[in-house]
C-alpha positions as protocol buffer text, in pm:
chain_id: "A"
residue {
  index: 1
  type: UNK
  ca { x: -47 y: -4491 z: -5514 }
}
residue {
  index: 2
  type: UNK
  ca { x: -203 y: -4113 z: -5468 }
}
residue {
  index: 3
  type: UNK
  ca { x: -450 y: -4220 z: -5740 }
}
residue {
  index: 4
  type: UNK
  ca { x: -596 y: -4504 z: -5551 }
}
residue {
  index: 5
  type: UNK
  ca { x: -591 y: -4354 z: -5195 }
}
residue {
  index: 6
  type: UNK
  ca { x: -800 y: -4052 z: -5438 }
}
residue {
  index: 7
  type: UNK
  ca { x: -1043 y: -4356 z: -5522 }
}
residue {
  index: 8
  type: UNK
  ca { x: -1099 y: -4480 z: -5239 }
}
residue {
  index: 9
  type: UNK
  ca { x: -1180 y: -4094 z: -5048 }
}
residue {
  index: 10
  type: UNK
  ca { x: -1437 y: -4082 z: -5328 }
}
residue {
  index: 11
  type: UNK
  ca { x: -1533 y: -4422 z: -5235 }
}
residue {
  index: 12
  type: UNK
  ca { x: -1573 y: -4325 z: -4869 }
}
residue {
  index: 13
  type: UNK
  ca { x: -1754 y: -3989 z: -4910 }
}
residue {
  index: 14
  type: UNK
  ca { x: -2015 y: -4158 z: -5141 }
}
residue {
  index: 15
  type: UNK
  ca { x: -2047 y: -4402 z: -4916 }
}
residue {
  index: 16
  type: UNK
  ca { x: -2117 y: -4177 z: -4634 }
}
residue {
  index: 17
  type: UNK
  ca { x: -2411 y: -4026 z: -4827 }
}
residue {
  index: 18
  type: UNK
  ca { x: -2609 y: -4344 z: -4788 }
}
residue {
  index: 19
  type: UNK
  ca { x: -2584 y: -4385 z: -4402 }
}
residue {
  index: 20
  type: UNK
  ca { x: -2804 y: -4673 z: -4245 }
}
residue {
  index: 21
  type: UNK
  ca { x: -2955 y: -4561 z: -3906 }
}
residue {
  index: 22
  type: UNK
  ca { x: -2752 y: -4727 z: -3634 }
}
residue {
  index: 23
  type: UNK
  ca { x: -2635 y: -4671 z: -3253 }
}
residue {
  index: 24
  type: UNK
  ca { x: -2369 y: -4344 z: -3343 }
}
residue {
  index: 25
  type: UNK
  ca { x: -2024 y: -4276 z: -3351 }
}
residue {
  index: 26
  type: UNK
  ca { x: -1845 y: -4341 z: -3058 }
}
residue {
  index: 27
  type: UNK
  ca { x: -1563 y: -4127 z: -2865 }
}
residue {
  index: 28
  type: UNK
  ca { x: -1536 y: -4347 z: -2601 }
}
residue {
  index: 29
  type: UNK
  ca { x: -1274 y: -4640 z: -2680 }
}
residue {
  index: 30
  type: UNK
  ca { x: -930 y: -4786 z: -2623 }
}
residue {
  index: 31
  type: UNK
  ca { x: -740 y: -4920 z: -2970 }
}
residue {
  index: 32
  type: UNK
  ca { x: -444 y: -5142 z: -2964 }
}
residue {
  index: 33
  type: UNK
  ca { x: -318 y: -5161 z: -3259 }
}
residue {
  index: 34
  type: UNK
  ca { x: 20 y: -5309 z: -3436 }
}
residue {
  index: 35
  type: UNK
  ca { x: 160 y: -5065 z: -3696 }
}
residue {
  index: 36
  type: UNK
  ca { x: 402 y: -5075 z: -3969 }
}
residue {
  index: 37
  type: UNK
  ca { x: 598 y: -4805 z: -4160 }
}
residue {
  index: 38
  type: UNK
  ca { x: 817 y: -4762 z: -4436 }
}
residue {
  index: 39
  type: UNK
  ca { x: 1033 y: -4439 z: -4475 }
}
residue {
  index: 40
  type: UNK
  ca { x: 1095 y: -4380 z: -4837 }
}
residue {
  index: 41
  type: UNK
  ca { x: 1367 y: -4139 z: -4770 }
}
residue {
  index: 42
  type: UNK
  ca { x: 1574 y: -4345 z: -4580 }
}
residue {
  index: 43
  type: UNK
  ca { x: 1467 y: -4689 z: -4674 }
}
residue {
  index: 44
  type: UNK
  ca { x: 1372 y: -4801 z: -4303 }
}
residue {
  index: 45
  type: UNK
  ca { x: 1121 y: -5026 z: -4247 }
}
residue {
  index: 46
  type: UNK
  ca { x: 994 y: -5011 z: -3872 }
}
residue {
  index: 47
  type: UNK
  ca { x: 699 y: -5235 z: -3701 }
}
residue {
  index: 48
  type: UNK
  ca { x: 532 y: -5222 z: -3329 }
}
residue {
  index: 49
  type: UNK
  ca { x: 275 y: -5139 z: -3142 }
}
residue {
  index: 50
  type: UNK
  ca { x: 48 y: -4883 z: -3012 }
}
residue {
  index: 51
  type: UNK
  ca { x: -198 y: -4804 z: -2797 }
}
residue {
  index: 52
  type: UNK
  ca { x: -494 y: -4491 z: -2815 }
}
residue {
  index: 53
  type: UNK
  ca { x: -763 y: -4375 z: -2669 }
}
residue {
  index: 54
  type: UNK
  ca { x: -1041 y: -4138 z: -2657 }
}
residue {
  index: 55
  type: UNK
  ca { x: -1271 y: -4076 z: -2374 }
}
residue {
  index: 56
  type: UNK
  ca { x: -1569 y: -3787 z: -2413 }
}
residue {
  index: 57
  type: UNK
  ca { x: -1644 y: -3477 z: -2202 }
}
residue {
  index: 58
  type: UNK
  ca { x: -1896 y: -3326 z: -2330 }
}
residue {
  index: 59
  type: UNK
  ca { x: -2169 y: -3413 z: -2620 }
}
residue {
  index: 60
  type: UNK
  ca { x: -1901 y: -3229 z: -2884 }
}
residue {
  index: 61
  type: UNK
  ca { x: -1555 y: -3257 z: -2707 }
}
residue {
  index: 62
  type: UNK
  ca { x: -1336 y: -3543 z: -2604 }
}
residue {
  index: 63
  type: UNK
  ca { x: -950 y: -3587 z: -2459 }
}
residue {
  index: 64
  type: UNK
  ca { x: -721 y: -3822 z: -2632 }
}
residue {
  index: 65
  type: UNK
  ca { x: -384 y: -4002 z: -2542 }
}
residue {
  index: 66
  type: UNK
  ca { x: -163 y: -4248 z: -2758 }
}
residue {
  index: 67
  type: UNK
  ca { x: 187 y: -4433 z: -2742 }
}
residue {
  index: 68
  type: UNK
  ca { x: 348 y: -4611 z: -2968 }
}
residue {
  index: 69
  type: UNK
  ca { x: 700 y: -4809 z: -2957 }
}
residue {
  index: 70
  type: UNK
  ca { x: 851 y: -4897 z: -3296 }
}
residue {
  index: 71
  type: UNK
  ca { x: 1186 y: -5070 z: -3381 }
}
residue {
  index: 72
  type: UNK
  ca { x: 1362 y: -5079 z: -3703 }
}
residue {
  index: 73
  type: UNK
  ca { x: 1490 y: -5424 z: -3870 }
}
residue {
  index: 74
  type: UNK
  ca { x: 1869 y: -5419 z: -3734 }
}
residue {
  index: 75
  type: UNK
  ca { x: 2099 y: -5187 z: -3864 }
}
residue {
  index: 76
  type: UNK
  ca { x: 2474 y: -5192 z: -3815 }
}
residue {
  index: 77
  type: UNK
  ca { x: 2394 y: -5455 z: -3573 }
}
residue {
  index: 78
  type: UNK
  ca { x: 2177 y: -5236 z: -3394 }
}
residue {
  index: 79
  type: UNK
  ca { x: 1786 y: -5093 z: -3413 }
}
residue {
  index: 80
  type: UNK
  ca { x: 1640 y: -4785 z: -3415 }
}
residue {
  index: 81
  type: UNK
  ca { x: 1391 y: -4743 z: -3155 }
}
residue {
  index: 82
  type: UNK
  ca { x: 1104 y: -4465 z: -3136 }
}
residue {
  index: 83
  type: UNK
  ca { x: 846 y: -4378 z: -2870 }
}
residue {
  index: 84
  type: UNK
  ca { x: 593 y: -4156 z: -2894 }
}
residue {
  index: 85
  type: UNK
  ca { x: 352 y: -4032 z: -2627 }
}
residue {
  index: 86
  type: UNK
  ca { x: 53 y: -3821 z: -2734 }
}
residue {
  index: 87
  type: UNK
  ca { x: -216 y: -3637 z: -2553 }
}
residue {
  index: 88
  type: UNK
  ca { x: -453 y: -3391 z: -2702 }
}
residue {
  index: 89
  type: UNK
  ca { x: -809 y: -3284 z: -2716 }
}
residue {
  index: 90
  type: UNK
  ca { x: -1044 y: -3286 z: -3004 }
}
residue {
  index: 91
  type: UNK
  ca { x: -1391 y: -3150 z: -3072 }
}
residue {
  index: 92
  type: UNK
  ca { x: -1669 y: -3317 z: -3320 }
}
residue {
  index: 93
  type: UNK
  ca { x: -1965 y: -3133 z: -3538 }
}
residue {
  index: 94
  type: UNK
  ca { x: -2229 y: -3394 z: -3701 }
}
residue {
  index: 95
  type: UNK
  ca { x: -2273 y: -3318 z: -4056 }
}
residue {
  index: 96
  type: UNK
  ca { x: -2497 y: -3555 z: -4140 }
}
residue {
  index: 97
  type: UNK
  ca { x: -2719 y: -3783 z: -3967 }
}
residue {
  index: 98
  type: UNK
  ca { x: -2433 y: -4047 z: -3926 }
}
residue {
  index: 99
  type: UNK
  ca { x: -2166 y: -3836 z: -4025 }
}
residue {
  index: 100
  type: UNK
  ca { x: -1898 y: -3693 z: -3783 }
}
residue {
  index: 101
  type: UNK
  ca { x: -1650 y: -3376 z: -3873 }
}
residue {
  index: 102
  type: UNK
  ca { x: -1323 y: -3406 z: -3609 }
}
residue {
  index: 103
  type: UNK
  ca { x: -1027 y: -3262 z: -3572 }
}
residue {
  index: 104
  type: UNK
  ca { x: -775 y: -3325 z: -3254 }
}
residue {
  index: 105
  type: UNK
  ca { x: -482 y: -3083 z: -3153 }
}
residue {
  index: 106
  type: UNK
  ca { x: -205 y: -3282 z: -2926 }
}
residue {
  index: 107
  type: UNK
  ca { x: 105 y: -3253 z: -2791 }
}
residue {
  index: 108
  type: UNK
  ca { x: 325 y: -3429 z: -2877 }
}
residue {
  index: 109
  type: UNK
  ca { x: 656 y: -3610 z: -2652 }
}
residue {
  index: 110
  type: UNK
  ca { x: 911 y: -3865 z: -2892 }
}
residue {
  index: 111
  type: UNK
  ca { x: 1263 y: -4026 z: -2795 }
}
residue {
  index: 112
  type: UNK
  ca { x: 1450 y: -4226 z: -3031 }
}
residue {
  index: 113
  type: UNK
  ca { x: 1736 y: -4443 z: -2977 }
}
residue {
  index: 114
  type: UNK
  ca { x: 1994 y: -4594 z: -3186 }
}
residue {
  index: 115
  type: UNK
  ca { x: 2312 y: -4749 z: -3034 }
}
residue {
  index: 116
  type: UNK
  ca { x: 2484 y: -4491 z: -2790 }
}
residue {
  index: 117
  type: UNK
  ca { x: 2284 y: -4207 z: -2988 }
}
residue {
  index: 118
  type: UNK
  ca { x: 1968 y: -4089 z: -2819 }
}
residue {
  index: 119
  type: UNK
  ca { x: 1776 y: -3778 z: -2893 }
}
residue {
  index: 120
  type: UNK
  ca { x: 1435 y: -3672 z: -2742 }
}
residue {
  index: 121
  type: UNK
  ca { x: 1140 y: -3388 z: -2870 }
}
residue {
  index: 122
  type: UNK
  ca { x: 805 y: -3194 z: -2815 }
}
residue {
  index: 123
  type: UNK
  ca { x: 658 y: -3139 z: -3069 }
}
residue {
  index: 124
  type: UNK
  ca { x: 230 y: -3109 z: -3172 }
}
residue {
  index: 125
  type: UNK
  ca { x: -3 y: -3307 z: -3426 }
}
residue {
  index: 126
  type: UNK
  ca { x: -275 y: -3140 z: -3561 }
}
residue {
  index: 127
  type: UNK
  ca { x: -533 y: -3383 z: -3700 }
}
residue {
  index: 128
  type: UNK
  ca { x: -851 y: -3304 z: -3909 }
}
residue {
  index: 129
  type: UNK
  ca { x: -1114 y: -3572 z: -4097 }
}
residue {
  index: 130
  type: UNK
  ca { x: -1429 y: -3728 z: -4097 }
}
residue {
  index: 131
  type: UNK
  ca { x: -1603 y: -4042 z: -3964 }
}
residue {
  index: 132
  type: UNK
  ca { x: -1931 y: -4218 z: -4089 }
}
residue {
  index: 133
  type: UNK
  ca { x: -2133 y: -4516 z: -3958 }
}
residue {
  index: 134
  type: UNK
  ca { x: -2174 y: -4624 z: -4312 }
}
residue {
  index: 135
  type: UNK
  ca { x: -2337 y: -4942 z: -4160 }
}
residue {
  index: 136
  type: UNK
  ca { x: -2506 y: -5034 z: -3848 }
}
residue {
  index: 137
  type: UNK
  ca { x: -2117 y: -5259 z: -3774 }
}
residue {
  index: 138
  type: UNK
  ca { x: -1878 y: -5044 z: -3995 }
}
residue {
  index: 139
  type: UNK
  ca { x: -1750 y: -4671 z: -3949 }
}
residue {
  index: 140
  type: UNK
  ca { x: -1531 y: -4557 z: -4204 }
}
residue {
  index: 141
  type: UNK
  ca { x: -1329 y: -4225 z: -4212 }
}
residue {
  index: 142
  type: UNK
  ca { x: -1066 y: -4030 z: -4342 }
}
residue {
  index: 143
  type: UNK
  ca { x: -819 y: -3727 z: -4195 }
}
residue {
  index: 144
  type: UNK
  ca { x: -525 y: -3531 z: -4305 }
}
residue {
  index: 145
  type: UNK
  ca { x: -265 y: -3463 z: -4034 }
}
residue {
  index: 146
  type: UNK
  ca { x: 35 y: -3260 z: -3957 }
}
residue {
  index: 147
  type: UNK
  ca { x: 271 y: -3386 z: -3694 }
}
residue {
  index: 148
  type: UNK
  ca { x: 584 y: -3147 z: -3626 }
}
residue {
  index: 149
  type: UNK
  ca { x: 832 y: -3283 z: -3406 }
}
residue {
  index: 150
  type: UNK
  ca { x: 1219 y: -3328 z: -3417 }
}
residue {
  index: 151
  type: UNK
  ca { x: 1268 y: -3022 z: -3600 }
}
residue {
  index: 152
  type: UNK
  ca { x: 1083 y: -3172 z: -3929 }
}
residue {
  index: 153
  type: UNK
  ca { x: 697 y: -3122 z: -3988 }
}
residue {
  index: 154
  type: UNK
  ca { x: 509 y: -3388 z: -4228 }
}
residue {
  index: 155
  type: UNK
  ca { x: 173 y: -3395 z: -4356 }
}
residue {
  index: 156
  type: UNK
  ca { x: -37 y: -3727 z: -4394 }
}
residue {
  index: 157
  type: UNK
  ca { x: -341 y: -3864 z: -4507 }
}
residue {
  index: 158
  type: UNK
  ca { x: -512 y: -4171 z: -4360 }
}
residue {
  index: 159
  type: UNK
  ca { x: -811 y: -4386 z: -4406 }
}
residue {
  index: 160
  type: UNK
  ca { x: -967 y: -4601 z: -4154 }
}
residue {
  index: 161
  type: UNK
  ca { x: -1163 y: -4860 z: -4088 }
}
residue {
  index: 162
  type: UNK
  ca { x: -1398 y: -5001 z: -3761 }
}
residue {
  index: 163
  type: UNK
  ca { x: -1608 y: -5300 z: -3788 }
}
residue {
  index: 164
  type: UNK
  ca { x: -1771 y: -5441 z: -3509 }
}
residue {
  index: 165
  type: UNK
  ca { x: -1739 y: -5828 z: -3454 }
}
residue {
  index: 166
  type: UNK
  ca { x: -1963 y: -5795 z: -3126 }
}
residue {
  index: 167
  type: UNK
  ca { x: -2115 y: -5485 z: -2985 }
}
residue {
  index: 168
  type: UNK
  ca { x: -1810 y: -5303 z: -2783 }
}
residue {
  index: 169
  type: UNK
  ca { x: -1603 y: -5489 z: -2983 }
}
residue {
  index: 170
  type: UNK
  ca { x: -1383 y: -5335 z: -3314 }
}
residue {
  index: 171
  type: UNK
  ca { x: -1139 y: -5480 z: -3588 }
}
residue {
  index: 172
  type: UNK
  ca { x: -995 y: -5223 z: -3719 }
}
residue {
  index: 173
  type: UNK
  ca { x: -780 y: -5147 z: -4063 }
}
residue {
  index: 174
  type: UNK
  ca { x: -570 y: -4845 z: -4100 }
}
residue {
  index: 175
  type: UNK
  ca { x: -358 y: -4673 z: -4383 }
}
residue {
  index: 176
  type: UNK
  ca { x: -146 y: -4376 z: -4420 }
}
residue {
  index: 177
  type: UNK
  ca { x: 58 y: -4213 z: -4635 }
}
residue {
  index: 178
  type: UNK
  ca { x: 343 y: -3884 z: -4591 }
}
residue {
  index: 179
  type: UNK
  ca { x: 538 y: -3740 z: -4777 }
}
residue {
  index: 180
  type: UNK
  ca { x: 802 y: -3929 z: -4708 }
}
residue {
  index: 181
  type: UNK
  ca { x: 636 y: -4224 z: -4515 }
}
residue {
  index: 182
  type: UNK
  ca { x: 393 y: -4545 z: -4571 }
}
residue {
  index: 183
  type: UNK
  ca { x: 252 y: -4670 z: -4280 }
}
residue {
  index: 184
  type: UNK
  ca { x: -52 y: -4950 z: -4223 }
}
residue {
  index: 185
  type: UNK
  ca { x: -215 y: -5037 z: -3929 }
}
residue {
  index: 186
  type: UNK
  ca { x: -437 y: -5377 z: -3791 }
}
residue {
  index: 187
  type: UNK
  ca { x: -569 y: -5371 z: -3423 }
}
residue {
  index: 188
  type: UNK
  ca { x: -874 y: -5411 z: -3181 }
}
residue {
  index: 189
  type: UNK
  ca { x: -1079 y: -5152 z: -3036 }
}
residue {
  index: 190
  type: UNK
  ca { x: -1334 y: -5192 z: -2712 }
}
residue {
  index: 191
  type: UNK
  ca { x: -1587 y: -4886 z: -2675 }
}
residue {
  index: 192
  type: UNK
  ca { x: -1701 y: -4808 z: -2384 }
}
């Protein structure tokens, strides 16, 4: 698996080095998106959905805020349930002519529930990558991420995915893998 996520970062940068003019990267958009993960340590598979946004403040800077409800398939006779609120602020350095350096620092606000068993955390995510427009309708990107929160810290990596279907309009196709967790991602996004 580690191999082919490899690949396909290779993939992406190369890709990046060919960059069609188009209309720019855009920090301006709302994403809902329905999300699936699979913890390898404890074997629990959870789906649901989330919602994120970014919204720009200055040509380099921009504020973000996320939140996310997942449930686990029933366990016991009961689910697991996670939320997660998120709200940060990120900064962006072009690199190339299409190509976007990021990186986003949030804070970070999760409950979880399970039966009569409820715990709740803030913790911060600290989020670094890249995003081309490797087409005039398709940005591509990549980031590594470190989320600490419920006294446990993991590192990720992810690779994305926008393509536009009309002009403010965005499919978009997401993968990540932790240490310890697989999680995929298929949504809309409007930019505004």
């Amino acid at each position: 698996m580690l191999k082919n996520i490899t690949i396909l970062f290779t993939l992406l940068i190369l890709s990046s080095a060919s960059v069609a003019k188009s209309d720019g990267i855009s920090y301006n958009f709302v994403r809902l998106e329905a999300n699936q993960s699979e913890n390898s340590d404890s074997d629990i598979d959870m789906d649901g959905l989330s919602i994120f946004g970014a919204m720009s403040v200055t040509e380099n800077f921009f504020l973000a805020i996320g939140y996310g409800e997942h449930k686990s398939e029933k366990i016991l006779n009961d689910r697991i349930t996670q939320d997660i609120i998120q709200i940060g602020v990120g900064g962006h350095i072009p690199v190339h002519e299409q190509v976007d350096f990021y990186g986003v620092l949030s804070l970070v606000d999760g409950d979880v529930e399970y039966g009569q068993f409820s715990d709740s955390d803030t913790g911060n995510n600290i989020e670094v990558g890249f995003i081309s427009k490797a087409r005039k309708n398709i940005e591509i990107g990549g980031a590594f991420a470190r989320i600490s929160i419920f006294d446990e810290s993991e590192l990720s990596y992810s690779v994305f995915t926008n393509i536009d279907i009309i002009e403010a309009v965005s499919v978009t196709l997401r993968f990540t893998l932790g240490e310890d967790t697989e999680a995929s991602g298929v949504g809309i996004r409007y930019n505004f």
